[in-house]
C-alpha positions in Angstrom: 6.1 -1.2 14.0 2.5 0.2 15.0 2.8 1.8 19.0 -0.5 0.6 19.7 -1.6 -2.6 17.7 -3.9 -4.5 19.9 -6.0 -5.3 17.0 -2.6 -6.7 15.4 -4.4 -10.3 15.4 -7.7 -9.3 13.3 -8.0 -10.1 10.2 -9.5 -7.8 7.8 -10.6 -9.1 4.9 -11.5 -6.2 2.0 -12.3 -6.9 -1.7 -13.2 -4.5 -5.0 -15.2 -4.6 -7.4 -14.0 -4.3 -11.5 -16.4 -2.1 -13.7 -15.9 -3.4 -17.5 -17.3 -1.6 -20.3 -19.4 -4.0 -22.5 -19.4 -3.4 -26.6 -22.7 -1.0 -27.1 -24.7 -1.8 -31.0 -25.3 1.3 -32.1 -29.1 2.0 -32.3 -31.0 4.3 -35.4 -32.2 7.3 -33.9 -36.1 8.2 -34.6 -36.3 10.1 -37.8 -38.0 13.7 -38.2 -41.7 14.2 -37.4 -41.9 12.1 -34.7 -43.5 12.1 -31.4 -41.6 13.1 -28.8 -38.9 10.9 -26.5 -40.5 10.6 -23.3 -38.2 12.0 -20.3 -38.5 9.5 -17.5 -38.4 11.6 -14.1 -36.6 11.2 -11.7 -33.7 10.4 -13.9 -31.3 8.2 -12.6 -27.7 9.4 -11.9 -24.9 6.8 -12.5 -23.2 5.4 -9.5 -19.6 6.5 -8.0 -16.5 3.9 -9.9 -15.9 2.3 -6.1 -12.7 3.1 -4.7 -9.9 0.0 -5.6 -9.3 -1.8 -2.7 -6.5 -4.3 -2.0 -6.9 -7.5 -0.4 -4.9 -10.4 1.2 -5.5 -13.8 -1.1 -3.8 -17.0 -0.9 0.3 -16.4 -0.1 -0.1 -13.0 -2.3 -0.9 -8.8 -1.5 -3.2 -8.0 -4.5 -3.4 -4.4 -4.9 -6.2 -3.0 -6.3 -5.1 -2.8 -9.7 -4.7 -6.2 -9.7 -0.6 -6.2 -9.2 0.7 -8.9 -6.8 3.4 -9.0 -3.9 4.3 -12.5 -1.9 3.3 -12.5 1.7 6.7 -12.4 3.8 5.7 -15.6 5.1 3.3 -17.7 6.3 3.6 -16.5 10.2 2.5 -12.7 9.0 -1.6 -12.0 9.2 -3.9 -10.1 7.7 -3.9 -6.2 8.4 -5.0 -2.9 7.6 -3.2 -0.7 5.5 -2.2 2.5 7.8 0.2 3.9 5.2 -2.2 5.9 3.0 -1.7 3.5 0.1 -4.4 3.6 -3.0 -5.6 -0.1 -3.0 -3.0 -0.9 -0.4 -3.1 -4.5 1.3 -1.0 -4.4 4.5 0.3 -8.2 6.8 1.4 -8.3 10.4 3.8 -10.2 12.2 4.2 -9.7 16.2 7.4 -9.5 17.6 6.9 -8.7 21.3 3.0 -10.0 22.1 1.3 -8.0 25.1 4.1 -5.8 25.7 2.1 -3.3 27.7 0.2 -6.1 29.7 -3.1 -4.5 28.2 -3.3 -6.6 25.4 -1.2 -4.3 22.9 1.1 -5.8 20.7 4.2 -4.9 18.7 5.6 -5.9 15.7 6.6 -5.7 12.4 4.3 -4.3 8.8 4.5 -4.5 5.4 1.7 -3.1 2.9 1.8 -2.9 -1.1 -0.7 -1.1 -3.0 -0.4 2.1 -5.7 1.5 5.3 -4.8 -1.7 7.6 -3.8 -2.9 9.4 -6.1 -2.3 13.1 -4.8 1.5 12.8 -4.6 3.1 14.2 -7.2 5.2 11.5 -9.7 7.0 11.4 -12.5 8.4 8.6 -13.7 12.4 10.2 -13.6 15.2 9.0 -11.0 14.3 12.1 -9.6 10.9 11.6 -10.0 10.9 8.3 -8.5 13.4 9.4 -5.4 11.1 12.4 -4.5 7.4 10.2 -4.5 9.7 8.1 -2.0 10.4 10.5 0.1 6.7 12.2 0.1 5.3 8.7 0.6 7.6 7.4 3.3 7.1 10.4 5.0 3.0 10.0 5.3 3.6 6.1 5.8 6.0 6.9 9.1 3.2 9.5 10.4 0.4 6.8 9.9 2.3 4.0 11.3 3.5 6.3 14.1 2.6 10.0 14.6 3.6 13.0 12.9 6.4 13.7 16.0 8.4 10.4 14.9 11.8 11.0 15.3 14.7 10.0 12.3 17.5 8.9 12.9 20.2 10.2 10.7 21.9 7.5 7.5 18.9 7.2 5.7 19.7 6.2 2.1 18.6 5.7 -1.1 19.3 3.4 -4.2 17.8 3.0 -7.7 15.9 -0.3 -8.3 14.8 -2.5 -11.0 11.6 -4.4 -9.9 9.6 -6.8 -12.9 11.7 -4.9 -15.6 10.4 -1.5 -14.6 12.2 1.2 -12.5 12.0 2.1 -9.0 13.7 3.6 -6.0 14.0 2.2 -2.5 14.4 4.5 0.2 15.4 3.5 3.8 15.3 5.3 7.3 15.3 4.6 10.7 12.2 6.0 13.5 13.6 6.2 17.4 11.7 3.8 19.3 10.9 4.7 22.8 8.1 2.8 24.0 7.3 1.7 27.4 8.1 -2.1 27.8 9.1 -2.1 24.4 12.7 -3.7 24.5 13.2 -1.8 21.4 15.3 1.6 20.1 14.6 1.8 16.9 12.2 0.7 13.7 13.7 0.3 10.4 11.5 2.0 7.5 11.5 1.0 3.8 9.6 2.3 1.3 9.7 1.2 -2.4 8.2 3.0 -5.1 8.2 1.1 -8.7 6.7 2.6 -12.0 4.2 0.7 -13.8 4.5 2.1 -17.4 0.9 3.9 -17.0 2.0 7.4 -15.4 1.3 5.6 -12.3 3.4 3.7 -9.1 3.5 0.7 -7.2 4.5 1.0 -3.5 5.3 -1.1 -0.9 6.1 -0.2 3.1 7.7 -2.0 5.7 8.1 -1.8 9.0 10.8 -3.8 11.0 11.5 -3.9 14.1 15.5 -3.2 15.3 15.5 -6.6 16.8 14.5 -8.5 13.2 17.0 -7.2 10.9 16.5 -10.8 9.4 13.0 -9.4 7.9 14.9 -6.7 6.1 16.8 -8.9 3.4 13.4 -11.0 3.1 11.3 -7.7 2.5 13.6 -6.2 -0.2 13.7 -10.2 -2.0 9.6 -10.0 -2.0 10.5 -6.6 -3.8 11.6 -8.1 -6.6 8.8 -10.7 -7.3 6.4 -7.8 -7.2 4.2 -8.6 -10.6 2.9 -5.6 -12.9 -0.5 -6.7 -14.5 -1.8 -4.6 -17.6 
C-alpha cells in the first residue's frame, strides 16, 4: 500500500531491448610486409548493454529476463516498480480512491522482476531466507519510508515455485494514515532461484482490509514461469 499514490491510475508502459551475439566468420589476417592497417580516429566506443527492464504485456508481468507472473486480475493496472527490483514490473489495484480528498489514492501492489543484483544470494535455505529478508526490507522502505513500523509475527516458509526453490517471507507495516480507514499492510516478499546463481522476486502489498488478495497473490506465486 503506497501512502501517497495519486498517480496510482497511470499507466507506465516500459520495454527492453535483447542484444544477441551473431556467429562472426573468421577473417585471414594480412600477411607480413604489408602496408599498414589504417586507425580510423575517433574510434568508436561500444555502447552500454541497456539496463533489463520489465514490462506489463497482455494478463502477464514479464521481467526483464524474460520470466513471467499472471496479473492478479484484470481490475489491477499498470504501475511502477518502487521495490528496487532488477527488471521489476509492478500492478495496482485501489482500495480506498481519494482518501485524502486531494486526489491520493490507496491501495494494494504487487511487482515481480530479478532479486537486485547487489544483495547478496546464495542459492541455500539460508541463502534464500536471508535475500528475503534484505529484499523485503528495501521493498517496505520504497513502498513506505525507512521509519515503517513492523508489527511482530512475521514468518517464514520454504517454497517450491516452477520446480525450483524459494522462500516466502511475510510481515506486517502499521498503517496510520490520515483518512485511511486502515491499521495495517500485509507485506510478502518471494524470492525463487532460477538455477543461474541468480533470483526471481515478487512483492506484494495488501491492504488489512483485502486479506482476500493474499491467497490470490501466493496462487500467482506458483505459476511464476522460469525461461532459459
Amino acid at each position: 500500500m503506497l501512502v501517497l499514490a495519486a498517480l496510482a491510475t497511470t499507466g507506465l508502459s516500459v520495454g527492453w531491448i535483447w542484444n544477441k551475439a551473431d556467429a562472426v566468420t573468421p577473417v585471414t589476417l594480412p600477411s607480413g610486409n604489408q602496408a599498414p592497417i589504417t586507425t580510423v580516429s575517433p574510434s568508436v566506443k561500444p555502447s552500454e548493454t541497456p539496463t533489463p527492464e520489465g514490462k506489463v504485456l497482455g494478463t502477464e508481468m514479464v521481467a526483464g529476463n524474460t520470466d513471467t507472473m499472471p496479473l492478479m486480475s484484470a481490475a489491477w493496472t499498470n504501475y511502477s516498480d518502487e521495490t528496487g527490483l532488477s527488471g521489476g514490473a509492478a500492478i495496482w489495484f485501489t482500495v480506498h480512491k481519494n482518501y485524502d480528498g486531494k486526489g491520493n489514492n490507496w491501495g494494494n501492489y504487487t511487482a515481480f522482476g530479478q532479486l537486485a543484483p547487489d544483495i547478496p544470494y546464495a542459492n541455500t535455505a539460508a541463502g534464500l531466507k536471508a535475500a528475503a529478508v534484505q529484499a523485503g526490507s528495501r521493498a517496505i522502505v520504497g513502498l513506505y519510508s525507512k521509519d515503517a513500523k513492523i508489527m511482530t509475527g512475521t514468518t517464514h516458509k520454504a517454497i517450491t515455485v516452477d520446480g525450483h526453490p524459494g522462500h516466502e517471507l511475510v510481515t506486517k507495516v502499521v498503517v496510520k494514515q490520515a483518512g485511511v480507514a486502515e491499521t495495517f499492510s500485509t507485506v510478502m516478499v518471494a524470492v525463487i532461484d532460477r538455477g543461474d546463481g541468480t533470483a526471481d522476486m515478487s512483492v506484494a502489498d495488501i491492504a488489512g482490509s483485502t486479506p482476500d488478495w493474499q491467497r490470490i497473490w501466493r496462487f500467482k506465486v506458483s505459476q511464476i514461469k522460469i525461461n532459459k
